[in-house]
VODREN-630659 format. One record per residue (C-alpha): residue in three letters; x, y, z. Coordinates in steps of 0.25 Angstrom, whole numbers, padded with zeros to 4 digits, always signed. Example, Ala and Ser with C-alpha at 12.3 -4.5 7.8 and 13.67 -1.06 7.14 Angstrom:
2
Ala+0049-0018+0031Ser+0055-0004+0029
! end
This chain:
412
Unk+0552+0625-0104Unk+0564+0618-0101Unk+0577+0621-0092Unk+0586+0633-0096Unk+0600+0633-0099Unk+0606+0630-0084Unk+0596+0623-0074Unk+0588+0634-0066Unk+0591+0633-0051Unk+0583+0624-0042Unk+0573+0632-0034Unk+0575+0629-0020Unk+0560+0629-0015Unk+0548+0621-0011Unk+0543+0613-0024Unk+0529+0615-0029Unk+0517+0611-0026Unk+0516+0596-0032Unk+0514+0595-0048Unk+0510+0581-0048Unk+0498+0572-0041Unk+0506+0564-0031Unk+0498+0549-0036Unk+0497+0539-0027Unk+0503+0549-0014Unk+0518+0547-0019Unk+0523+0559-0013Unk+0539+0553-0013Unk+0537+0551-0028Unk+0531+0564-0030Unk+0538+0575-0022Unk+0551+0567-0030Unk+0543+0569-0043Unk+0540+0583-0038Unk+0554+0587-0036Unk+0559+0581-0050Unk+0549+0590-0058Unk+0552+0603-0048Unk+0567+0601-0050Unk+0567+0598-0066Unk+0574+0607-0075Unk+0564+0606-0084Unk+0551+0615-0085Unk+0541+0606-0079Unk+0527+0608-0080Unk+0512+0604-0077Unk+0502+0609-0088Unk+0487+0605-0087Unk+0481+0597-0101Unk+0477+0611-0103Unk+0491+0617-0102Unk+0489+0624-0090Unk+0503+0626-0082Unk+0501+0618-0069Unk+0516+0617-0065Unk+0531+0621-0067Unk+0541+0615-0059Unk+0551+0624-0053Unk+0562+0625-0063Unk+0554+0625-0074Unk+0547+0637-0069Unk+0561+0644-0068Unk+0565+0638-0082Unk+0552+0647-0086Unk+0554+0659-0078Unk+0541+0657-0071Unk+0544+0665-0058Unk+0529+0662-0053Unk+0522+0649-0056Unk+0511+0653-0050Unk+0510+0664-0062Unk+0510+0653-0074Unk+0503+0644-0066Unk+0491+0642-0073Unk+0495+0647-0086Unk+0494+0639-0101Unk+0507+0633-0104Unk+0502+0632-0118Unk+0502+0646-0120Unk+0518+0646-0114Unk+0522+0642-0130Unk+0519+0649-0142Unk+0526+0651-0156Unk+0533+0638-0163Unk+0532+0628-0152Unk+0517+0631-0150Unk+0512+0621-0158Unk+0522+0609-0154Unk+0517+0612-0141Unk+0504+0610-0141Unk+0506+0596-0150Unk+0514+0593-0139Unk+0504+0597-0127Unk+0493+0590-0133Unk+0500+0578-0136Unk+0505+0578-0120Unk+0488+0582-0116Unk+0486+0570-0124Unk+0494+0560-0115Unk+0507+0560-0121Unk+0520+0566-0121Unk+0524+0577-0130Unk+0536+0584-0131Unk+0541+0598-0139Unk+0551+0611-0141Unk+0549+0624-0139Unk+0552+0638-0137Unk+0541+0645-0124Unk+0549+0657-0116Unk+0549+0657-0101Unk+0541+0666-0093Unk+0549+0677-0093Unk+0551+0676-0109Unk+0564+0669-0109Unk+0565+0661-0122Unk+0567+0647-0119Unk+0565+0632-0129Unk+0560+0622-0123Unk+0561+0606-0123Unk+0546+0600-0119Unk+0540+0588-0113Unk+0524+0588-0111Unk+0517+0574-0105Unk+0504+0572-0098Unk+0505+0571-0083Unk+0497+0559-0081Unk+0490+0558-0068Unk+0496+0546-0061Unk+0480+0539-0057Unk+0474+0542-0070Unk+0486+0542-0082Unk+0477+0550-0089Unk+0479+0559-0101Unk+0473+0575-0100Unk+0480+0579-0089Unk+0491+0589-0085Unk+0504+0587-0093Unk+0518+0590-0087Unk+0527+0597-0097Unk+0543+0596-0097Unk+0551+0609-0103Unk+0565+0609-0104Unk+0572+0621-0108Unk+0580+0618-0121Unk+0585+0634-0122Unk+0598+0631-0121Unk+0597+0618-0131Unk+0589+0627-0142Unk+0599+0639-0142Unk+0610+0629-0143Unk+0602+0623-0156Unk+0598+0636-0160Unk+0612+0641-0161Unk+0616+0628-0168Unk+0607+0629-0179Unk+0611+0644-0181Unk+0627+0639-0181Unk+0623+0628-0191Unk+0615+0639-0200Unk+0628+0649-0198Unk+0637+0635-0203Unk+0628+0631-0215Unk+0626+0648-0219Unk+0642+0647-0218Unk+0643+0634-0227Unk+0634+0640-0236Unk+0642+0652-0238Unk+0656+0645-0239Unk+0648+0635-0249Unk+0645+0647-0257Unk+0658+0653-0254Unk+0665+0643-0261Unk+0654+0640-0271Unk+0658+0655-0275Unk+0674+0653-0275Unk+0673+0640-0284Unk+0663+0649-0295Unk+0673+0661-0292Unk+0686+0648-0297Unk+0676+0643-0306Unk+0675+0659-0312Unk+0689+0659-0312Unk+0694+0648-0318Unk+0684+0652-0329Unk+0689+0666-0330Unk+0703+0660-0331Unk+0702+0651-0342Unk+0693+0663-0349Unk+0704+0674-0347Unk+0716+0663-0351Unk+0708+0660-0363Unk+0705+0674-0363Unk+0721+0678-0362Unk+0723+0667-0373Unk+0714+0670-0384Unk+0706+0683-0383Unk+0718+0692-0378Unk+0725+0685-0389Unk+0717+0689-0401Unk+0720+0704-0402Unk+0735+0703-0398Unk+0734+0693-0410Unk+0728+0704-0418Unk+0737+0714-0413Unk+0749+0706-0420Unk+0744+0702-0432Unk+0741+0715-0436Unk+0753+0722-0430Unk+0761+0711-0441Unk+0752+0716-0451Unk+0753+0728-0449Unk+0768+0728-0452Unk+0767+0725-0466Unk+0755+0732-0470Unk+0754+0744-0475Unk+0749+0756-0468Unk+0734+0755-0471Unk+0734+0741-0466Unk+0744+0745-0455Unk+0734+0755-0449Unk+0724+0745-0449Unk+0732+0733-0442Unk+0736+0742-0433Unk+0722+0746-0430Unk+0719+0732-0427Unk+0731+0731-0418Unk+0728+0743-0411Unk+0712+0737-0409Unk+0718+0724-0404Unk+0726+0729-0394Unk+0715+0739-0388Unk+0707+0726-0388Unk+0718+0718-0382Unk+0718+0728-0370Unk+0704+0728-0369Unk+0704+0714-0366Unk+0716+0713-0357Unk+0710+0725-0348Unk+0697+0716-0349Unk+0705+0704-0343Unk+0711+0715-0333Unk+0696+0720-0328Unk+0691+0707-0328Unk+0702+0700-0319Unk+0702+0711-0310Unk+0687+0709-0307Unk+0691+0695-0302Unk+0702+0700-0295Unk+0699+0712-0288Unk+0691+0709-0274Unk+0676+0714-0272Unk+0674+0724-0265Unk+0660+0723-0259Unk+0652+0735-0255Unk+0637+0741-0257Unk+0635+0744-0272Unk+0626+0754-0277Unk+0624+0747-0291Unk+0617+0760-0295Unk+0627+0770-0293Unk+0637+0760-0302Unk+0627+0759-0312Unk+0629+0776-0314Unk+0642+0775-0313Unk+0641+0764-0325Unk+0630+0771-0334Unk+0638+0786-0333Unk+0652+0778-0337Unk+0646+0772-0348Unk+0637+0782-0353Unk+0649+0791-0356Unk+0655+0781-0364Unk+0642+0779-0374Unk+0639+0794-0377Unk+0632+0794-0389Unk+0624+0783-0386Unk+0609+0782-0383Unk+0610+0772-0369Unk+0599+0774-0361Unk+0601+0766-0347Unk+0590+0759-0339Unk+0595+0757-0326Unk+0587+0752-0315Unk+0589+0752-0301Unk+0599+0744-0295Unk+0603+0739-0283Unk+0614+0739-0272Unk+0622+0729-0269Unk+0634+0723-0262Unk+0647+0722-0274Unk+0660+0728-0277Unk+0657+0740-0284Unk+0667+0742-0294Unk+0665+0730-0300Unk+0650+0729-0300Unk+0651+0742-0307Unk+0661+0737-0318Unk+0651+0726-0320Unk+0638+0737-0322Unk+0651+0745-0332Unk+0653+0732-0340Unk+0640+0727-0341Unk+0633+0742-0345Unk+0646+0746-0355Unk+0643+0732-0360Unk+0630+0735-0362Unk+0632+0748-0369Unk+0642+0741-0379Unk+0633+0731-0385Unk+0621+0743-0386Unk+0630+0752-0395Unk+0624+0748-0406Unk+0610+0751-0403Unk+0605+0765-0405Unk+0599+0766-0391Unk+0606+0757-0381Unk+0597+0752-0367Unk+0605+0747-0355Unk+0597+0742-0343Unk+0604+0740-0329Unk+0596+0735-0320Unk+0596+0725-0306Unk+0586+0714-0299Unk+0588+0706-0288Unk+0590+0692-0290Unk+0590+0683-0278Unk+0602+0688-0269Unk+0609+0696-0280Unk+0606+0709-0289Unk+0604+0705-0305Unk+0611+0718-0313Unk+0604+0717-0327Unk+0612+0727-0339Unk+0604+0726-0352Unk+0606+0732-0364Unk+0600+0731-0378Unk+0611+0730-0385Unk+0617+0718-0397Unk+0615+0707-0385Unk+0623+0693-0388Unk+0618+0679-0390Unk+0615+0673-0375Unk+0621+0659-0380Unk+0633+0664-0378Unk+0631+0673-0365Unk+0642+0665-0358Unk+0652+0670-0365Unk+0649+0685-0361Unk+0655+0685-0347Unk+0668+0678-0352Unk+0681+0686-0354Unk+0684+0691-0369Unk+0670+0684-0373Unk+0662+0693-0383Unk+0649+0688-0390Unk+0653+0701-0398Unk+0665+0705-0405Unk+0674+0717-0401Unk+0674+0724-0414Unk+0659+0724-0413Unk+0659+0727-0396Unk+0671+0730-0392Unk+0677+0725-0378Unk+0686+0714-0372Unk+0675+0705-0368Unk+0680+0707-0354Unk+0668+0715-0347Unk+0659+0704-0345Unk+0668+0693-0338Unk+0672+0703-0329Unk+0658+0707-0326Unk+0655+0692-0324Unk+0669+0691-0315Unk+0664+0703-0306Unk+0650+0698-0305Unk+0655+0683-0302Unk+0663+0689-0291Unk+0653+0695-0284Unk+0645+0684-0284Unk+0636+0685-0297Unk+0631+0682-0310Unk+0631+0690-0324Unk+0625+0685-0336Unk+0619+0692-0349Unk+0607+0688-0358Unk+0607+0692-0371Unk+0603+0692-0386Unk+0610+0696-0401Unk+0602+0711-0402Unk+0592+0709-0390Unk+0603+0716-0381Unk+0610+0710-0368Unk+0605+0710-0352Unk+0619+0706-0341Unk+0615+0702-0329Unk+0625+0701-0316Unk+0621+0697-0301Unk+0626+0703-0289Unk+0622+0695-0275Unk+0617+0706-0266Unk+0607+0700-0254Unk+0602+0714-0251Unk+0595+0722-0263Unk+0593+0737-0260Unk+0589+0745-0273Unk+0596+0759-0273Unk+0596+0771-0284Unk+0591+0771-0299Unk+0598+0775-0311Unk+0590+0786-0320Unk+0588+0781-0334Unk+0596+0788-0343
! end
């Protein structure tokens, strides 16, 4: 019970009735006693060793909101705090019934239910003959409202300052993984340009200078492998198109139904594998915050993957399902197709890296690393697990804080 934020106006009225025995007749040296407790600042009190409210001075009844003294009069001050402080009160009040000064903090509203903090001071009011311990104690509030909202704000001000740190920290913990990725990518797509794009245009001529002096058996067959090369070719410089304009093109963030992409997918790449038995087990998956067309290309990329090592099983199984994982969704596609050796899983997401050759699966080998480029981008992970005949499981995270299940695909 301390003083509010501006000093409450002195009452200009007759001072209570004495608090304190006179001792020894001194009534100079009392009524100036008197005067400082009545005009103090502070909530100033009398409470008997059984905490029985004796006394208030003046301007600590107003720092209370007590319009009527004589209604509280009486009343246990020990009951006055309750909740946190509770505890450290009464260690203090005992400690102060026991003949020594004790001191704590705390929070106890005024009368009228005003929420105030207050600083406080407890010490036995010894009787001036006797010096004796057991009797009424005098208790000094000071109202520190003012000094714990000030702190209060502070310490939310820090915590706003270290939650802002912390996101710059992770901001540029993700811009130097993003270069990191980058320069990566770089040195892949220059080796890339160097070697693997290379290789068919090197096909292409030899063959076309064969060709000119063979006859026209042969000819038709160089030619063939010219005209293979060059499909080939194109197959990969439009991988290395699609997978720089996944690093190039910004996302554009918004609520994705991961469902409904998931039919789009299935219906695409079921009309391209008629004639096949497929059967699709998708489970239900979730909605979550992504750009849309690329989180779709990565489902596309990842399911036609799927259905290209499967081709030579005589019933193909695809499995799509989703669990959460900390603060992100796990998208899991698993098929039970020829699988790969997982010693060299770390080659999968790279650009023009096959653990299989094109004549057997063709592609570009472009797929995957642009997969891992839009996955990367929206602040995830992709792996895959594997084994030679045991069939393939890809795995790809997107961090989402809110999980909200919507829709189920029927099994087909």
């Amino acid at each position: 019970m301390t003083a509010s934020d501006s000093a409450p106006a002195r009452p200009q009225v007759a001072l209570d009735p004495p608090m304190f025995a006179s001792g020894g007749g001194d009534d100079l040296q009392f009524s100036y006693l008197h005067q400082v407790h009545d005009l103090s600042l502070d909530c100033i009190k009398i409470v008997s060793a059984d905490g029985e409210l004796l006394s208030m001075n003046r301007n600590g009844q107003a720092a209370m909101q007590v319009d009527d003294f004589s209604a509280c009069q009486g009343a246990d001050w020990l009951s006055f705090w309750q909740g946190e402080v509770r505890e450290a009160m009464l260690a203090a009040f005992e400690r102060a019934r026991g003949g020594q000064a004790a001191h704590f903090s705390g929070y106890c509203p005024t009368m009228k239910g005003e929420p105030r903090w207050w600083d406080v001071t407890l010490a036995p009011l010894h009787d001036p003959v006797t010096r004796g311990a057991g009797g009424p104690l005098v208790i000094i509030s000071r109202d520190v409202t003012a000094e714990f909202r000030a702190q209060q704000a502070l310490t939310e001000v820090n915590a706003q300052l270290h939650a802002e740190v912390q996101r710059q920290t992770e901001s540029l913990r993700r811009e130097r993984q993003t270069l990191l990725q980058t320069n990566e990518e770089l040195e892949n797509l220059a080796y890339s340009m160097s070697h693997d794009l290379l290789t068919p245009v090197r096909h292409m001529l030899s063959f076309a200078r064969l060709a000119r002096t063979s006859d026209e058996q042969k000819r038709d067959r160089y030619l063939g492998i010219v005209e293979r090369s060059a499909e080939h070719l194109s197959g990969m410089i439009e991988g290395v198109l699609k997978f720089s304009r996944a690093g190039r093109n910004p996302i554009q963030r918004s609520e994705v139904n991961l469902a409904a992409l998931m039919r789009d997918v299935q219906t695409e790449l079921t009309a391209g594998a008629e004639g096949r038995a497929v059967t699709w087990e998708i489970a239900e998956l979730p909605q979550l915050t992504g750009d849309a067309a690329q989180l779709k290309q990565v489902l596309r990329s990842l399911c036609s993957n799927a259905l290209k090592f499967t081709r030579t099983q005589p019933h193909a199984h695809i499995q799509v399902r989703a669990q959460r994982v900390d603060q992100a969704w796990e998208v899991q596609v698993q098929d039970n197709g020829v699988g790969f050796d997982q010693n060299y899983a770390h080659k999968l997401f790279r650009l023009f890296q096959r653990l299989h050759h094109h004549n057997e699966y063709p592609g570009a080998g472009a797929d995957l690393a642009t997969v891992r480029r839009i996955v990367d981008r929206h602040g995830g992970q992709v792996q895959a697990d594997g084994q030679p005949g045991g069939g393939a499981t890809f795995r790809f995270t997107v961090p989402d804080p809110v999980p909200v299940i919507v829709g189920t695909l029927p099994h087909s």
